[in-house]
py3Dmol code that shows the C-alpha trace and the ligand (Angstrom):
import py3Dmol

protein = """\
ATOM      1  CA  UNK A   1       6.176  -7.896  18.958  1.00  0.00           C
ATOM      2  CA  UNK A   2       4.707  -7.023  15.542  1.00  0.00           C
ATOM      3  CA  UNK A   3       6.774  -8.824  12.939  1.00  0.00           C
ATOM      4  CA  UNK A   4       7.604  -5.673  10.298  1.00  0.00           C
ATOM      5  CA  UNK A   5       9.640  -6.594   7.276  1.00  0.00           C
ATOM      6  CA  UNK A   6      12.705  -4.901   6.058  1.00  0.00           C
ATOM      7  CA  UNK A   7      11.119  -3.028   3.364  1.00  0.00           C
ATOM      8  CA  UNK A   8       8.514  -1.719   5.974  1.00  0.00           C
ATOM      9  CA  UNK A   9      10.789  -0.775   8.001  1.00  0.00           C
ATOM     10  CA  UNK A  10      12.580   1.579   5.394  1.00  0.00           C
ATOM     11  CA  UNK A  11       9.105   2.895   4.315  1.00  0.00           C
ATOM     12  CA  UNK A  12       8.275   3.699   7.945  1.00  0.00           C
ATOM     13  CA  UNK A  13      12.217   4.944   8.496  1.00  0.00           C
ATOM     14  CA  UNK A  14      12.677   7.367   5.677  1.00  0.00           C
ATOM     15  CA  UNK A  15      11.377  10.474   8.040  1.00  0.00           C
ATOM     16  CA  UNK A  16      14.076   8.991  10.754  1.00  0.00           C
ATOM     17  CA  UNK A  17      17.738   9.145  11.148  1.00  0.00           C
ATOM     18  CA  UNK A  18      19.619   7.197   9.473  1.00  0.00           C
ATOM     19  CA  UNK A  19      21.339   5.352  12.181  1.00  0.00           C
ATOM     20  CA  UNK A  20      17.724   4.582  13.924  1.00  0.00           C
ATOM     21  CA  UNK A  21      16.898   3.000  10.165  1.00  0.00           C
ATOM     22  CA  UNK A  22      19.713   1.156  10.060  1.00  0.00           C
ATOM     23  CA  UNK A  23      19.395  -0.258  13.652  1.00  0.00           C
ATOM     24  CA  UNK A  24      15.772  -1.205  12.839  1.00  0.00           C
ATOM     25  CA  UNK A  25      17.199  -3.161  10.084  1.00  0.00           C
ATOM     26  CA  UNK A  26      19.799  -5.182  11.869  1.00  0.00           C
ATOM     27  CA  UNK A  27      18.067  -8.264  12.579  1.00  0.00           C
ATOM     28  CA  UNK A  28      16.618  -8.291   9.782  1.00  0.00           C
ATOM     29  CA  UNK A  29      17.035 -11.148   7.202  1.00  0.00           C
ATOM     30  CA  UNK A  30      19.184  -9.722   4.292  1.00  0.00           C
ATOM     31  CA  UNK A  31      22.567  -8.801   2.327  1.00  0.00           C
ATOM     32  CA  UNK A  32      22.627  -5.272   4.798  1.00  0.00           C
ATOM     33  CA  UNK A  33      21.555  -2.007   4.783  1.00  0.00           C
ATOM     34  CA  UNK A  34      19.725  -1.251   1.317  1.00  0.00           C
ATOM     35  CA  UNK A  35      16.716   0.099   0.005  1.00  0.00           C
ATOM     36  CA  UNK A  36      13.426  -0.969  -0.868  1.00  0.00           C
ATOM     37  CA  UNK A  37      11.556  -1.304  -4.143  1.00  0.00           C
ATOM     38  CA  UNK A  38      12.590   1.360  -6.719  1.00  0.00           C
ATOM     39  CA  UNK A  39       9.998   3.629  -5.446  1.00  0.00           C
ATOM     40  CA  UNK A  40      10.729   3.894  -2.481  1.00  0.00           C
ATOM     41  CA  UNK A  41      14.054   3.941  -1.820  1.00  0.00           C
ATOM     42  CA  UNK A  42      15.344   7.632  -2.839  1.00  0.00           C
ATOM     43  CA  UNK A  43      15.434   9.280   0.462  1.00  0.00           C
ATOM     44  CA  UNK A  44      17.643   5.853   1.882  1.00  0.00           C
ATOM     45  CA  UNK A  45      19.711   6.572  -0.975  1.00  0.00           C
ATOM     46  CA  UNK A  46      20.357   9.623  -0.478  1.00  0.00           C
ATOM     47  CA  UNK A  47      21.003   9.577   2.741  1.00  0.00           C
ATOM     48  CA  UNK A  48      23.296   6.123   2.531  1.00  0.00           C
ATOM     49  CA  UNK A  49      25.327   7.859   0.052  1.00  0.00           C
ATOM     50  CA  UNK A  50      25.968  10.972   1.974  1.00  0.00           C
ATOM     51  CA  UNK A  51      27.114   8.598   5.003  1.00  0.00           C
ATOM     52  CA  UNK A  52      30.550   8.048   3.460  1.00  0.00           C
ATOM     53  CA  UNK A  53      30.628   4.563   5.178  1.00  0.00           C
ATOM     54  CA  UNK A  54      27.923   2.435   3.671  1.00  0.00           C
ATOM     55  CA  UNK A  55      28.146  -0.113   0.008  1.00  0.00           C
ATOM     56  CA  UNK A  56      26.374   1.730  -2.245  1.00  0.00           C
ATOM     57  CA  UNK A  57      22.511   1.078  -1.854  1.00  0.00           C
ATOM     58  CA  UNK A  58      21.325  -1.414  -4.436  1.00  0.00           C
ATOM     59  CA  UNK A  59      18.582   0.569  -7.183  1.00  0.00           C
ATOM     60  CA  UNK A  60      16.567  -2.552  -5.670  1.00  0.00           C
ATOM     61  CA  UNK A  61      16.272  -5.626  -3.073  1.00  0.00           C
ATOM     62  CA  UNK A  62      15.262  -8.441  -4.696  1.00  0.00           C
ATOM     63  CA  UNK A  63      14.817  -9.870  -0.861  1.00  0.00           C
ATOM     64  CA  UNK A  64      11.665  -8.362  -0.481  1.00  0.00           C
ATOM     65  CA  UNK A  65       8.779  -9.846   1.024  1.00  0.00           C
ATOM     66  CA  UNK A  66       5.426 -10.283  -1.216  1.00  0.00           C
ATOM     67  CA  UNK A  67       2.551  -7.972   0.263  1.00  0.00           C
ATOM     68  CA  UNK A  68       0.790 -10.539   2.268  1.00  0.00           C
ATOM     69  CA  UNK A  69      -3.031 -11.374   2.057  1.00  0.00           C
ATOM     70  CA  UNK A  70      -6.058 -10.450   3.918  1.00  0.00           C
ATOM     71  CA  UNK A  71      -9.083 -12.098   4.120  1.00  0.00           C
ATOM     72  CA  UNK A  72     -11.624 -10.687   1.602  1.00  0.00           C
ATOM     73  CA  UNK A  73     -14.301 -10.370   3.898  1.00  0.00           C
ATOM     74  CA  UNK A  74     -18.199 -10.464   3.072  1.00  0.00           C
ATOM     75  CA  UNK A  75     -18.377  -7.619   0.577  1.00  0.00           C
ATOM     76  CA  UNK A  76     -16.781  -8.240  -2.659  1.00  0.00           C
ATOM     77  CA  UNK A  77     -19.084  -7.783  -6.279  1.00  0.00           C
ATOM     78  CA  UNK A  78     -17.283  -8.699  -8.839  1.00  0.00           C
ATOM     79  CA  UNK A  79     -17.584  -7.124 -12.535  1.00  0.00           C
ATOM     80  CA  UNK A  80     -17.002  -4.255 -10.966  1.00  0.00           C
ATOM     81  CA  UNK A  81     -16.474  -0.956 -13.384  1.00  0.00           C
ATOM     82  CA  UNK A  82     -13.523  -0.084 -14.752  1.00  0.00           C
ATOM     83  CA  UNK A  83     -12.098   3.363 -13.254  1.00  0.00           C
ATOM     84  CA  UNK A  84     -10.084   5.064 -11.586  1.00  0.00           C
ATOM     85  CA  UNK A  85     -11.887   7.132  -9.597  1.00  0.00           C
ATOM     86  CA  UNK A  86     -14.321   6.095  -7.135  1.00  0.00           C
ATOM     87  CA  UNK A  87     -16.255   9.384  -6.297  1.00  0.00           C
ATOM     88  CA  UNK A  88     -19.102  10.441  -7.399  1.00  0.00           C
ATOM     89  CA  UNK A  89     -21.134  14.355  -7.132  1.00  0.00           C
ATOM     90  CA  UNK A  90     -22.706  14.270  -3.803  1.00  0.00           C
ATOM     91  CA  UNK A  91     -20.756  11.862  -2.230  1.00  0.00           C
ATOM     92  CA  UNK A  92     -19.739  12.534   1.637  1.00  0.00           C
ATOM     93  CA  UNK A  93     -16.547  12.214   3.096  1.00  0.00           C
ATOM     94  CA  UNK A  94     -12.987  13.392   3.015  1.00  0.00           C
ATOM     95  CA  UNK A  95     -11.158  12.982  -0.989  1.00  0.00           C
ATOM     96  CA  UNK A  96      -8.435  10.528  -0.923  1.00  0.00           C
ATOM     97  CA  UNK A  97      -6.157   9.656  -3.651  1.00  0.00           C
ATOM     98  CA  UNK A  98      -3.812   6.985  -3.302  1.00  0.00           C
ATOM     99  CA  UNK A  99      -1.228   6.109  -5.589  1.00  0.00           C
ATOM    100  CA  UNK A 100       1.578   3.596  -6.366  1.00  0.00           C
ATOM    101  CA  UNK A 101       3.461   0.622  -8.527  1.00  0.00           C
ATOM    102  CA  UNK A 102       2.755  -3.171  -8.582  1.00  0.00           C
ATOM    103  CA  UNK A 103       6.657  -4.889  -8.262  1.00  0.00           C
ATOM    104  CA  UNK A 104       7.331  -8.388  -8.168  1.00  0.00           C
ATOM    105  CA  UNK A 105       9.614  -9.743  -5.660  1.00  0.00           C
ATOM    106  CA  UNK A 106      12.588  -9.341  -8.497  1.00  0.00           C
ATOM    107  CA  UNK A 107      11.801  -5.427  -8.304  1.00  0.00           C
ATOM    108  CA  UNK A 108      10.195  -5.786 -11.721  1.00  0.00           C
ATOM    109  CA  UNK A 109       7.175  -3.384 -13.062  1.00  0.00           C
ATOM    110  CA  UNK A 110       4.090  -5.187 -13.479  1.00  0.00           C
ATOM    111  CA  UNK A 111       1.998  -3.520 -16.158  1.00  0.00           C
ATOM    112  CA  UNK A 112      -1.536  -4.528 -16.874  1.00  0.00           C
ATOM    113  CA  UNK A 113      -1.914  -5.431 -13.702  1.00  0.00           C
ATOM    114  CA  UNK A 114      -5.312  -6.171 -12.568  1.00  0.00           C
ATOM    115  CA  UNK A 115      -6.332  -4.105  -9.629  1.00  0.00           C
ATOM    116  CA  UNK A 116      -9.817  -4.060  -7.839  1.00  0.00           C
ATOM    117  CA  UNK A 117     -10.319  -2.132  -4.995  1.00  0.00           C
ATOM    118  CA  UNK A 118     -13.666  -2.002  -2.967  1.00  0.00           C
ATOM    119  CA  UNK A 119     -14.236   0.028  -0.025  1.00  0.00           C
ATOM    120  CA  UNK A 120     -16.609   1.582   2.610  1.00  0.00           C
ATOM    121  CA  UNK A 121     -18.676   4.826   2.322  1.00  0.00           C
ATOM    122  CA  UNK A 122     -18.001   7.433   4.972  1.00  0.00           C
ATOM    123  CA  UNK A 123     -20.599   6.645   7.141  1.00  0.00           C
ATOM    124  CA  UNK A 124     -18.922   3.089   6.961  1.00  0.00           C
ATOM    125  CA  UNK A 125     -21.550   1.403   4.858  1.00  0.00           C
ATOM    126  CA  UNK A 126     -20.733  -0.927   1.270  1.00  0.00           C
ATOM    127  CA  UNK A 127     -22.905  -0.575  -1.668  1.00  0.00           C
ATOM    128  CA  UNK A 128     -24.378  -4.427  -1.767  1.00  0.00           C
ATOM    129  CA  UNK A 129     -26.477  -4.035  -4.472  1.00  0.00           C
ATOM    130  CA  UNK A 130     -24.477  -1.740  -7.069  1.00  0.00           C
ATOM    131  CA  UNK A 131     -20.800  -0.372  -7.438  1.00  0.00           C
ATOM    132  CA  UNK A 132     -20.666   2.495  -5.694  1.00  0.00           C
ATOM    133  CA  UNK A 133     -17.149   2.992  -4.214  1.00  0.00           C
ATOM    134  CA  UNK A 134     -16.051  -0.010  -6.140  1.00  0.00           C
ATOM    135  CA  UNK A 135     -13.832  -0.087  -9.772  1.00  0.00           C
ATOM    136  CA  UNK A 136     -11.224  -1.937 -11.147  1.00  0.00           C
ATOM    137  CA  UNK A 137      -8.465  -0.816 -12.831  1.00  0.00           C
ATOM    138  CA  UNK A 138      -4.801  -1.878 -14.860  1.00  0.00           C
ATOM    139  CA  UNK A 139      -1.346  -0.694 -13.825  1.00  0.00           C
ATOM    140  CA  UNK A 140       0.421   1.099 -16.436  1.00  0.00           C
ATOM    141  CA  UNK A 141       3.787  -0.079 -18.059  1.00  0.00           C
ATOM    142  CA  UNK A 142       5.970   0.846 -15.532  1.00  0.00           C
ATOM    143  CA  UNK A 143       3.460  -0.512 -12.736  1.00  0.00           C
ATOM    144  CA  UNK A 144       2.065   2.108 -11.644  1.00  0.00           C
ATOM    145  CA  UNK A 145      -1.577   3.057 -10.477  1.00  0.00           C
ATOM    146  CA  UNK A 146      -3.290   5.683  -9.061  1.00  0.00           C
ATOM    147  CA  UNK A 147      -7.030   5.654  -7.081  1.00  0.00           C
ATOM    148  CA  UNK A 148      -9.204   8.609  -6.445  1.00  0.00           C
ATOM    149  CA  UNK A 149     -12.218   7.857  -3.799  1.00  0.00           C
ATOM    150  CA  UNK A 150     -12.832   9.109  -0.656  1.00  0.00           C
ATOM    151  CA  UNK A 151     -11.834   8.082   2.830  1.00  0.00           C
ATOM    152  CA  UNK A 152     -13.387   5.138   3.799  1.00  0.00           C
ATOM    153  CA  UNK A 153     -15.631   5.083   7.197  1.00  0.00           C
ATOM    154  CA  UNK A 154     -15.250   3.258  10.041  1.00  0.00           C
ATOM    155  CA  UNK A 155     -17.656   0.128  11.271  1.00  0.00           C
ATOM    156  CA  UNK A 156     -18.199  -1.798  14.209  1.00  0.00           C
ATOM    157  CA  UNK A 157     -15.264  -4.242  14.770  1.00  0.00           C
ATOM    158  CA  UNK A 158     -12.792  -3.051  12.106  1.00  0.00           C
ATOM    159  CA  UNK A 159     -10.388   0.149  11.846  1.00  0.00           C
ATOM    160  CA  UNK A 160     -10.108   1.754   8.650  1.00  0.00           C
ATOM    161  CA  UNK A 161      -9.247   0.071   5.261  1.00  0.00           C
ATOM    162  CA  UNK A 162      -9.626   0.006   1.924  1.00  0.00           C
ATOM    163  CA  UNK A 163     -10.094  -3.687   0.545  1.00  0.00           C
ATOM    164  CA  UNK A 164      -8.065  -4.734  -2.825  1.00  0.00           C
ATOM    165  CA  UNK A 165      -7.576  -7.662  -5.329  1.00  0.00           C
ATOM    166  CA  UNK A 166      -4.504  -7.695  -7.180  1.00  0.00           C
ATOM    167  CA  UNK A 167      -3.358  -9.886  -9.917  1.00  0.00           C
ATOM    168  CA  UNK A 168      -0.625  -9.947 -12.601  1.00  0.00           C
ATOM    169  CA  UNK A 169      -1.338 -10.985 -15.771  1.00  0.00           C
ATOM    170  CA  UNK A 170      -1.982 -14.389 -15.876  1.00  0.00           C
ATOM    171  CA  UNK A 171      -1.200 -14.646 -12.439  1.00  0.00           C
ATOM    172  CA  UNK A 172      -2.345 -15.340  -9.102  1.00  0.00           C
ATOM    173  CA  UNK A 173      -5.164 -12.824  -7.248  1.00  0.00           C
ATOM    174  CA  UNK A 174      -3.985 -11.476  -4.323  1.00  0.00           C
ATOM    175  CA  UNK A 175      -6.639 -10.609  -2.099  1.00  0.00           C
ATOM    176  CA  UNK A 176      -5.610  -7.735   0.964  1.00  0.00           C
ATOM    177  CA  UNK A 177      -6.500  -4.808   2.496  1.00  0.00           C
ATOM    178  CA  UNK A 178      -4.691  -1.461   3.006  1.00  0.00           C
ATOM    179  CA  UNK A 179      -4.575   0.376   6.160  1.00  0.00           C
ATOM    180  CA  UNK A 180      -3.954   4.318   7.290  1.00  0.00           C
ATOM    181  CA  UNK A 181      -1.074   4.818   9.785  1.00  0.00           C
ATOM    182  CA  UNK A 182      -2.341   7.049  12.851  1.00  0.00           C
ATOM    183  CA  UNK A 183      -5.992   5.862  13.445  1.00  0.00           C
ATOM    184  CA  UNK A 184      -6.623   4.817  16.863  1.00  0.00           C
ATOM    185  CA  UNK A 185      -8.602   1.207  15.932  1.00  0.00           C
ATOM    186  CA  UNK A 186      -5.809   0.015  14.206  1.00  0.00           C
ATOM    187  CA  UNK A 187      -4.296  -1.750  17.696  1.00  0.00           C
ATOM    188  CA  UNK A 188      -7.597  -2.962  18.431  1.00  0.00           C
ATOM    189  CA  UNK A 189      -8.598  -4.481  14.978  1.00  0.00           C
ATOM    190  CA  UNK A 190      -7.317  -8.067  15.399  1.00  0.00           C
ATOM    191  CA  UNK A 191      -7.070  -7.876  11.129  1.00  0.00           C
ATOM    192  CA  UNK A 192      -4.705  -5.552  10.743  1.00  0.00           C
ATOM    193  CA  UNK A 193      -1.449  -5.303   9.287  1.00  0.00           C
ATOM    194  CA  UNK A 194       1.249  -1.995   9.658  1.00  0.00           C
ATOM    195  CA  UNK A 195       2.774  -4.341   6.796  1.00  0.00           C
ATOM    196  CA  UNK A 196       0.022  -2.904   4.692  1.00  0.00           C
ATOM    197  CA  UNK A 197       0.211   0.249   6.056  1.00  0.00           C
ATOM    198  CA  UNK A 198      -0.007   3.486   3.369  1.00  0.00           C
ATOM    199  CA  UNK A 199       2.951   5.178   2.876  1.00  0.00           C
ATOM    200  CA  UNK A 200       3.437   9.014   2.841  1.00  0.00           C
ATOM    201  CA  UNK A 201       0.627  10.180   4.139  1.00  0.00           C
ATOM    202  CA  UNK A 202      -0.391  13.846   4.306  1.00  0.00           C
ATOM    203  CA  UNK A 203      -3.557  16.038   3.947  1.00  0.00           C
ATOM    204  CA  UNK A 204      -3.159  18.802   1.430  1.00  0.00           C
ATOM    205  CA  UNK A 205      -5.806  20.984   0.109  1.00  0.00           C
ATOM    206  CA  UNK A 206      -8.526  18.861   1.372  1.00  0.00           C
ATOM    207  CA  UNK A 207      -7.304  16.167   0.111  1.00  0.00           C
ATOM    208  CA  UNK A 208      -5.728  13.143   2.147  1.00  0.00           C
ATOM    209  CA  UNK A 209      -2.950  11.190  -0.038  1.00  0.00           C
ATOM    210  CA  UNK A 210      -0.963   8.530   0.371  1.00  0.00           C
ATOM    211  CA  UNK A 211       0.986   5.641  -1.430  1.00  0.00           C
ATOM    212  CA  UNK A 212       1.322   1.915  -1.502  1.00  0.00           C
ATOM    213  CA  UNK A 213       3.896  -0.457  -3.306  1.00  0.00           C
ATOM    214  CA  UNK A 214       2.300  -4.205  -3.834  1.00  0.00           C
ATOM    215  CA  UNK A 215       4.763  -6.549  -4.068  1.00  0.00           C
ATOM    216  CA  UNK A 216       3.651  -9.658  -6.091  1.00  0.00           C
ATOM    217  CA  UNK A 217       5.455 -13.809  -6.085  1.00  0.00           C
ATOM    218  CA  UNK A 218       7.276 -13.540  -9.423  1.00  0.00           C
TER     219      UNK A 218
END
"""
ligand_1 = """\
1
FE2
Fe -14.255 -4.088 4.922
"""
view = py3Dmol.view(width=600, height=400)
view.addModel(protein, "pdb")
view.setStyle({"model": 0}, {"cartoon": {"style": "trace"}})
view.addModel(ligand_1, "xyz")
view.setStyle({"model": 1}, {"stick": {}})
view.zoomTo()
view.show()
């Protein structure tokens, strides 16, 4: 059985009912039912407060798991260029912005966050020998960061994912990978993680978007 932590759990639960959230959560380690990071928890909230029965959720869970690391694999450049968006004219493949906040395990912001994100093209190839698809970029005060690129292709032995270093100020790198809920390989890629599954993902407008919450030791 694949091991999903609490906060998972909610992320993946907000589109259910509550009771199946709530029963996913039972055997979980924890004080009870209560949200996630701050920015993800509003649906649970709602919906715990209109129960009637439930403690009033906590604005955070200070329980929560650290996003857990990924091997970095053989393609990472460093110095890569600061930006926030990836794409460039004439590039292939489907837009994708993802977007999100840097926490640390006390539900705190993390601003100035370091975070360095390196991906595949859409035919599933990596720029070796410049930047392309590759940038760095700082949370803001509040933690939060946003990526344009495009969706990244698929290549022999690994499902689809979007590779990422992240590092607090002064802090530890965390090296990982992010992963998009739905895609067939996923089961078969012995890598992967549905803890580092996006969140909230929809295509709108031609435009695929989704959302991720790092959670950093601090
Ligand atoms: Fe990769």
């Amino acid at each position: 059985m694949i091991h999903l932590t609490r906060r998972r759990l909610l992320q993946l639960g907000l589109a259910l009912p509550l009771p199946m959230v709530l029963a996913a959560c039972d055997d979980q380690p924890g004080p009870g039912p209560s949200a996630g990071p701050a920015t993800t928890q509003g649906p649970a909230t709602t919906a715990a407060a209109s129960g009637g029965t439930l403690a009033p959720t906590p604005a955070c869970d200070d329980g929560d798991d650290p996003t857990p690391a990924q091997t970095e694999g053989p393609y990472f450049t460093p110095n890569s260029p600061q930006r926030a968006s990836l794409v460039e004219a004439g590039m292939g493949g489907r837009r994708l912005v993802v977007a999100g906040t840097v926490l640390t395990t006390g539900c705190r912001p993390v601003g100035r966050a370091l975070l360095d994100f390196w991906q595949a093209d859409d035919a599933g190839q990596y720029d070796n020998q410049g930047y392309r698809l590759r940038g760095h970029q700082f949370s803001d005060a509040d933690g939060g960061w946003r990526l344009e690129t495009i969706v990244p292709g698929l290549y022999t032995g690994r499902t689809r994912h979007i590779h990422v270093m992240v590092q607090a100020p002064d802090g530890p790198v965390l090296t990982t990978q992010l992963y998009f809920p739905g895609e067939p390989e996923n089961d078969r890629d012995g890598i992967f993680s549905p803890e580092l599954l996006l969140s909230d993902v929809r295509d709108t407008a031609g435009t695929r978007r989704g959302s991720f919450t790092f959670v950093l030791e601090g």
